[in-house]
N, C-alpha and C positions, 0 to 999 in steps of 0.2 A: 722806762718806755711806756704811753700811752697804750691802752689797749688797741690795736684795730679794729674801728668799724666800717667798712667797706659796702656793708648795705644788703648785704646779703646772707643767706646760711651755708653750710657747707655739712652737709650731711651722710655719716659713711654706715652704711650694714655691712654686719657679716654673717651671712649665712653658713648651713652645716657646709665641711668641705666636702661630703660625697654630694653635693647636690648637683644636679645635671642640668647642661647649659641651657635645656629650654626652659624650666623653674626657674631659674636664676632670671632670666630674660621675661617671664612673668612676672614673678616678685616685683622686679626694677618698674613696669609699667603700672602695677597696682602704688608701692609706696609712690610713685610720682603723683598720680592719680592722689590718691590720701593729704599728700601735701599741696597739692593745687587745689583744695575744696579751702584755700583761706584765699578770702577776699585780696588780702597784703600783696600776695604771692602775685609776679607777673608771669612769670616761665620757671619751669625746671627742665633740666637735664640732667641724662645720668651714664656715666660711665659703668664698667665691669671689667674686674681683672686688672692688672698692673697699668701702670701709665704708659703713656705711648714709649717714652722715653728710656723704659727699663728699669728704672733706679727701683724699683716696689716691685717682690717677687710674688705678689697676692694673685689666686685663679680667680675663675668667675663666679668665685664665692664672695667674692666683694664689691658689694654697689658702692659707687659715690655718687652724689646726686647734689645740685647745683641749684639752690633754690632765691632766684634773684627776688627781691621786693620793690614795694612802689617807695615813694619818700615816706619818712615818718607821719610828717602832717596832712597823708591821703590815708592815713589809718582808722581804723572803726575807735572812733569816742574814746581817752581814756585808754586805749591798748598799751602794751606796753611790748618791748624785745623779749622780756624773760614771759611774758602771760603768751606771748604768742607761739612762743617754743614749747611751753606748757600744752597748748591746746592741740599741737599737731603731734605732741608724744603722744596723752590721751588717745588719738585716735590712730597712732601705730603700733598702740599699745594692741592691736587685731594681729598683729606679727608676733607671738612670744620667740624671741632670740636672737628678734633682726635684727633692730635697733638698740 
């Protein structure tokens, strides 16, 4: 199978599990904020806690977060998928144990 590339990231933390739902709900708008400081990035969204669905028994110890991009060829000179991934760890690297 080809790998999927779909165009976008898919990004999940997990926070300590005593952390309490307002933290959590902080955290999720800071890492969003963090990752929307790259140019690529058009939107993010982010979930908390299990999917709608049920099937994932995770609390609101867990972000996921939904970071859509422009096309390749609207990218900054020379960027690349893995340098870009690189660049947004570096700067969630301010979370030690989220991400």
């Amino acid at each position: 199978m080809p790998p999927l590339e779909e165009g976008n990231l898919w990004i999940r933390a997990t926070l300590p599990q005593d952390i309490s739902f307002d933290t959590s709900v902080s955290m999720a708008d800071k890492l969003r904020a963090v990752i929307a400081q790259s140019p690529e990035v058009t939107q993010t969204v982010s979930q908390m806690g299990r999917p709608d669905d049920g099937t994932d028994v995770s609390t609101f110890n867990n972000i996921e977060i939904s970071a859509a991009l422009k096309p390749a060829d609207e990218w900054r000179k020379n960027l690349s998928k893995p340098e870009l991934i690189k660049e947004m760890s570096d700067r969630l690297a301010q979370f030690p144990g989220s991400i």
